[in-house]
C-alpha positions as CSV (number, residue, x, y, z in Angstrom):
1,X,-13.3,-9.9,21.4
2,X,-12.7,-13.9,20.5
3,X,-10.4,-13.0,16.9
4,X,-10.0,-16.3,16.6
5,X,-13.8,-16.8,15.4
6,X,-13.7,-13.0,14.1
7,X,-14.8,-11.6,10.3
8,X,-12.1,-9.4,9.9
9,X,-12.7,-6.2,7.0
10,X,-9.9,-3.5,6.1
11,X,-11.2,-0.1,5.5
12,X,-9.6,2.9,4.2
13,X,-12.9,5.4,3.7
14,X,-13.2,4.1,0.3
15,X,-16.5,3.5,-1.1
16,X,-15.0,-0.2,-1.6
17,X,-14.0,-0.6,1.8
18,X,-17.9,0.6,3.1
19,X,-19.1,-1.9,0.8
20,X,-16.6,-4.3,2.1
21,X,-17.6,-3.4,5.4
22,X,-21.6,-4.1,4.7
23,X,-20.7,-7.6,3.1
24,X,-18.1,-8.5,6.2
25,X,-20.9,-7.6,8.3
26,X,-23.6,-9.5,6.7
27,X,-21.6,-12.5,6.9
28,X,-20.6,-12.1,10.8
29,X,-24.0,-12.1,11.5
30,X,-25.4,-14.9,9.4
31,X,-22.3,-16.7,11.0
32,X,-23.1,-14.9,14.4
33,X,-19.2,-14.7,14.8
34,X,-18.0,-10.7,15.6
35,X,-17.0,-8.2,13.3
36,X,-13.4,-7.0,13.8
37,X,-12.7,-3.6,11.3
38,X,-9.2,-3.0,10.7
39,X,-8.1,0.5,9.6
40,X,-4.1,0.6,8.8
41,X,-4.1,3.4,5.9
42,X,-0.3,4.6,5.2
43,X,0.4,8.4,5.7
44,X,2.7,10.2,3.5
45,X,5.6,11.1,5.6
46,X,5.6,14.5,7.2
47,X,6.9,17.6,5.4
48,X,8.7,19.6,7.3
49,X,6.2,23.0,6.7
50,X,3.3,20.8,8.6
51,X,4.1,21.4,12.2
52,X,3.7,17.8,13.8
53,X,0.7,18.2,16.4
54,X,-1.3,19.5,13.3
55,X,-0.4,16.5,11.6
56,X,-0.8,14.4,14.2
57,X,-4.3,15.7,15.0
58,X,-5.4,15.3,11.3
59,X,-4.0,11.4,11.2
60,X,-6.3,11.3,14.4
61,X,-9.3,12.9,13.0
62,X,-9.1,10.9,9.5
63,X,-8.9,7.6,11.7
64,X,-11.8,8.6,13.9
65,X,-13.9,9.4,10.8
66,X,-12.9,6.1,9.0
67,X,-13.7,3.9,11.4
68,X,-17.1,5.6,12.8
69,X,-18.0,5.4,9.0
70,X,-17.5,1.8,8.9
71,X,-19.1,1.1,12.5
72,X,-22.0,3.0,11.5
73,X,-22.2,0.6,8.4
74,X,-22.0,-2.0,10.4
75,X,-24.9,-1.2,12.6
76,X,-26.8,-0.3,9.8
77,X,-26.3,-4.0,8.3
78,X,-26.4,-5.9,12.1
79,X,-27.8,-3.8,14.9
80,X,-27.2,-6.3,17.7
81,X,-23.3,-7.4,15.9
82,X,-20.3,-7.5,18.3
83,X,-18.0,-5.0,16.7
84,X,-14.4,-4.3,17.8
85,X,-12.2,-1.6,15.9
86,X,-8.0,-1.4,15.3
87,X,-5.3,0.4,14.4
88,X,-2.5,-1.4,13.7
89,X,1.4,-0.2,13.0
90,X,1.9,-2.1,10.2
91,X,1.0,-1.5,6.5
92,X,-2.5,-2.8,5.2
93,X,-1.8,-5.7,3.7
94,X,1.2,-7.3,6.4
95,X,-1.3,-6.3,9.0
96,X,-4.6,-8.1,7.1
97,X,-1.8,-10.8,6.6
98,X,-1.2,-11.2,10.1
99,X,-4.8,-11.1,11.5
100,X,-6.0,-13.9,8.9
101,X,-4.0,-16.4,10.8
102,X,-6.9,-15.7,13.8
103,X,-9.7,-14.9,11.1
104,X,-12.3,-17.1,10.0
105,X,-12.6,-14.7,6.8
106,X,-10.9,-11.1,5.3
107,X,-12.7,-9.2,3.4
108,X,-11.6,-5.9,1.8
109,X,-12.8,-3.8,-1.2
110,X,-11.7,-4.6,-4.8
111,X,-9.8,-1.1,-5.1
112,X,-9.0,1.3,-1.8
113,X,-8.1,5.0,-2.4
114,X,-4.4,4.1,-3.4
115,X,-2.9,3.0,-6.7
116,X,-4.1,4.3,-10.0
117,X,-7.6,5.0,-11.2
118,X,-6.9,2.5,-14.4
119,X,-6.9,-0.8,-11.8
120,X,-9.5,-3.2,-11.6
121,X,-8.3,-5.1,-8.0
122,X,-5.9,-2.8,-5.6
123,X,-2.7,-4.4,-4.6
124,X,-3.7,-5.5,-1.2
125,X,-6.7,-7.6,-2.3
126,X,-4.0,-9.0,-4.5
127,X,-1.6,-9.5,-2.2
128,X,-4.0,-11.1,0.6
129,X,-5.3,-13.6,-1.8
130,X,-1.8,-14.7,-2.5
131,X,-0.9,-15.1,1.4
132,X,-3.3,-15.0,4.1
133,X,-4.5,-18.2,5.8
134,X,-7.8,-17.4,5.8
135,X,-10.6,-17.6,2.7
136,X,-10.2,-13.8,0.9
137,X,-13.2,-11.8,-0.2
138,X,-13.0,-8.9,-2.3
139,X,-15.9,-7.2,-2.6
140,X,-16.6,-4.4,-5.5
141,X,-18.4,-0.9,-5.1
142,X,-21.0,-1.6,-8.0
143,X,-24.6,-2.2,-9.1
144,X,-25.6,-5.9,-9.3
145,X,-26.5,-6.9,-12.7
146,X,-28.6,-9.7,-13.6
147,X,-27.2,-12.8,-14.7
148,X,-27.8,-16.7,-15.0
149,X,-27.1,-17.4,-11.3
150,X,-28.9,-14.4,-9.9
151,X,-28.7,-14.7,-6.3
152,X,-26.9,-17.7,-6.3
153,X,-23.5,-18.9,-5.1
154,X,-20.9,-20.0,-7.9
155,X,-17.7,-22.1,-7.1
156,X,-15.6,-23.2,-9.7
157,X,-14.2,-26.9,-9.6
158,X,-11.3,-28.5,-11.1
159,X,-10.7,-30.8,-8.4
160,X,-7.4,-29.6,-7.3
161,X,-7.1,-29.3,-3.4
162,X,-7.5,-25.7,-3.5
163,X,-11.3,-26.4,-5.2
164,X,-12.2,-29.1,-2.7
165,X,-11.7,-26.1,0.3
166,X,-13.3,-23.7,-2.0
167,X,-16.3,-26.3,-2.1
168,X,-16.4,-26.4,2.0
169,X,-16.5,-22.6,1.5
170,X,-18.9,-22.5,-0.9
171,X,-21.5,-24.7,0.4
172,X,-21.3,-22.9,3.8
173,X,-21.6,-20.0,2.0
174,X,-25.0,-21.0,0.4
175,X,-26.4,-22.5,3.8
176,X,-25.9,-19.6,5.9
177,X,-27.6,-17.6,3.1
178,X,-30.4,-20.3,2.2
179,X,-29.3,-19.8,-1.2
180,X,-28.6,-22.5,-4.0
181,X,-25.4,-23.1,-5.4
182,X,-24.0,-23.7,-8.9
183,X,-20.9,-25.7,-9.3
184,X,-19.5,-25.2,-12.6
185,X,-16.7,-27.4,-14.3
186,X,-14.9,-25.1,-17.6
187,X,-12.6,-27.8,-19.5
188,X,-10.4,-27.0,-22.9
189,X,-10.1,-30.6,-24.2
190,X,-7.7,-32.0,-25.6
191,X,-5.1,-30.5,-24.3
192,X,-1.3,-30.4,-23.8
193,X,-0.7,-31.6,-20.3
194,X,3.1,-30.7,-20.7
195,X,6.1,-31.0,-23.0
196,X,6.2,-33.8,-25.7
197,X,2.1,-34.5,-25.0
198,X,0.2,-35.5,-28.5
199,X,-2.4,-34.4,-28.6
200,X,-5.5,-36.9,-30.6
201,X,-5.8,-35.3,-33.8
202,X,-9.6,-36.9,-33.5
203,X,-11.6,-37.1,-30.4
204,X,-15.2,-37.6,-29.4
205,X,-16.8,-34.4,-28.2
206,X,-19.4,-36.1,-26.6
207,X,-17.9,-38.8,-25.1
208,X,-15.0,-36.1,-23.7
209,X,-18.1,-34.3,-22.2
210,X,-19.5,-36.8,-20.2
211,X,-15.9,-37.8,-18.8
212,X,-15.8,-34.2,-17.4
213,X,-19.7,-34.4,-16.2
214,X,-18.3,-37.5,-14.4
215,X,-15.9,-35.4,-12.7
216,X,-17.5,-33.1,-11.5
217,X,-20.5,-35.5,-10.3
218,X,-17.3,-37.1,-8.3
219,X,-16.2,-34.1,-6.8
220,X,-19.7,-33.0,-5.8
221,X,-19.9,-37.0,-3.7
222,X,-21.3,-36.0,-0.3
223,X,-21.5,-32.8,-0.1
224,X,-25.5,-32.8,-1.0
225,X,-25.5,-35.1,1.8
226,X,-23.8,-33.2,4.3
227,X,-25.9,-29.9,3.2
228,X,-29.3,-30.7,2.2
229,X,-30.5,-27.4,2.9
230,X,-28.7,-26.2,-0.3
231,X,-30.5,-26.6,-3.9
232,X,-27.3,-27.6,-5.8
233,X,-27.0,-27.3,-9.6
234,X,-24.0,-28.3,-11.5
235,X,-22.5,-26.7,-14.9
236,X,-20.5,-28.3,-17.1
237,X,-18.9,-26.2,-20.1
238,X,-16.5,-25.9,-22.8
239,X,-13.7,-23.0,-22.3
240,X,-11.8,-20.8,-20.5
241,X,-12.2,-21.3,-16.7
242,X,-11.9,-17.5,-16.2
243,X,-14.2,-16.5,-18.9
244,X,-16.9,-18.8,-17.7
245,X,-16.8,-18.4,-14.4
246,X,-16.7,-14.3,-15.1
247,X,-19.5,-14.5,-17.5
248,X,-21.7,-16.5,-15.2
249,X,-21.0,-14.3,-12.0
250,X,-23.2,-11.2,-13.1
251,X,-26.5,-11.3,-10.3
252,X,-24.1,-14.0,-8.0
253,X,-24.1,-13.7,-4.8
254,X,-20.6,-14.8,-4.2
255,X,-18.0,-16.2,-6.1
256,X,-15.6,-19.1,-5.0
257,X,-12.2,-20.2,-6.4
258,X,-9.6,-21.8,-5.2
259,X,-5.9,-19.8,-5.1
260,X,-4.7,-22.5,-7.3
261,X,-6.2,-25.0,-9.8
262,X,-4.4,-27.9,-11.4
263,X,-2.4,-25.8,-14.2
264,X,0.4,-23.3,-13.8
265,X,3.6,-23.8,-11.9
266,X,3.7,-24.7,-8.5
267,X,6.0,-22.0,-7.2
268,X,2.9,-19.7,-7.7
269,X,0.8,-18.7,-4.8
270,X,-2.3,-17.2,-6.9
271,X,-3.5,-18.7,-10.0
272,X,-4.1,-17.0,-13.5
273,X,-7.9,-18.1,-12.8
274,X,-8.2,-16.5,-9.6
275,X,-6.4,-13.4,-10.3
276,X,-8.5,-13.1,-13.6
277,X,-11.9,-13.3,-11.6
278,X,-10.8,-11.0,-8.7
279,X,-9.6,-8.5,-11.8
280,X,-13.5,-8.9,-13.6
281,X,-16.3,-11.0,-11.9
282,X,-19.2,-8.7,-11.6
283,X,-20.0,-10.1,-7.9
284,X,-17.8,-10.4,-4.7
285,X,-15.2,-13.0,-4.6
286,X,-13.4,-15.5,-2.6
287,X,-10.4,-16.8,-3.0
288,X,-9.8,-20.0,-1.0
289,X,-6.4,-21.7,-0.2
């Protein structure tokens, strides 16, 4: 199997990773690109009443099961997709981490059968965002409810170079699915833009408006042209970024985001909007660095 061109998906026989597992291969075929499922679930170590072939068989067994789960899935979704299967050494996350440098996508569930009950994304998702070279998807074990931009794909723009790759995603996104796209713009002006800013004590709404319509109308130059296949609409509003783009994702198809937007600090590798919308958005997401 080509990895290079591969959709990779990490299962764990979660209900998160199977639904992981049908959006991965969903996407390989509308890419027609291979499906490569990666199972690399940590066992506790071995307590010395288990005798070690028992154990050993049961590891076996449970990786067997896992992975026939998730090709079954597969099949299900893609009849005629290439699938390959692996077992790697390392832990979930440094081995996802590792294959997204060959990937053209990860996707994993929001929440695996680790960590605690009370979590709304698992720490791998997390983690992957954060590092892998690859665009992230995290995909949530839910009913679809609907919303605004029902069966639609929504990328958030800020024109940071993190949102102009989540745009390239996002518009591919939309043409492989012949779905229309919603680009949405979420400003809190005026604002501080750092220490000893003033901020205008009077400002025109309006005018401050149409300065961010304008900038999103800039960031959106070309890309109708390159895909005219996809019906485009563009959202401007006032407020939080997160909150928006969380409000507006119930019924989406797929969210997009960028790891990192214009704010923050830039030591950080995932931004408080992405990490908020992989914590809450009511429809897979993908986080693009």
């Amino acid at each position: 199997m080509r990895t290079d061109t591969a959709v990779v998906v990490g299962v764990d026989g979660s209900p998160n990773g199977l639904a992981a597992v049908e959006w991965a291969a969903a996407d390989a075929s509308r890419r027609q690109r291979p499906l490569r499922i990666v199972h690399a679930f940590a066992w506790p170590a071995m307590f010395p009443p288990v005798p070690p072939h028992l154990y050993e068989e049961a590891k076996r067994e449970s990786t067997e099961r896992v992975l026939g789960a998730a090709v079954s899935r597969a099949r299900d979704v893609a009849p005629d997709l290439d699938i390959g299967t692996e077992v790697p050494a390392e832990q979930a996350a440094a081995a996802l981490i590792a294959a997204s440098g060959h990937a053209t996508a990860v996707v994993v569930g929001n929440r695996g059968l680790g960590g605690f009950s009370g979590l709304l994304a698992g720490s791998v998702g997390v983690e992957l965002a954060a590092h892998a070279a690859c665009p992230v998807v995290i995909v949530r074990h839910t009913v679809r409810l609907p919303g605004p931009e029902t069966d639609r794909v929504l990328v958030g723009v800020d024109g940071s170079h993190d949102a102009e790759r989540a745009l390239q995603f996002a518009f591919e996104q939309a043409s492989f699915r012949r779905a229309g796209l919603t680009a949405v713009l979420a400003y809190r002006w005026p604002e501080s833009t750092g220490p000893g800013d003033i901020v205008p004590l009077v400002y025109d709404e309006d005018s401050l408006r149409d300065d961010e319509r304008r900038a999103l109308a800039e960031s959106m130059a070309g890309w109708a042209e390159k895909y005219p296949d996809v019906g485009l609409r563009t959202v401007v509003v006032h407020g939080r970024p997160a909150a928006v783009l969380t409000d507006l994702s119930a019924g989406a198809e797929l969210l997009v985001v960028g790891s990192r937007g214009r704010g923050g600090f830039a030591g950080l590798l995932l931004g408080s909007v992405s990490q908020a919308v992989i914590r809450h958005a009511a429809c897979p997401v993908a986080i693009v660095r």
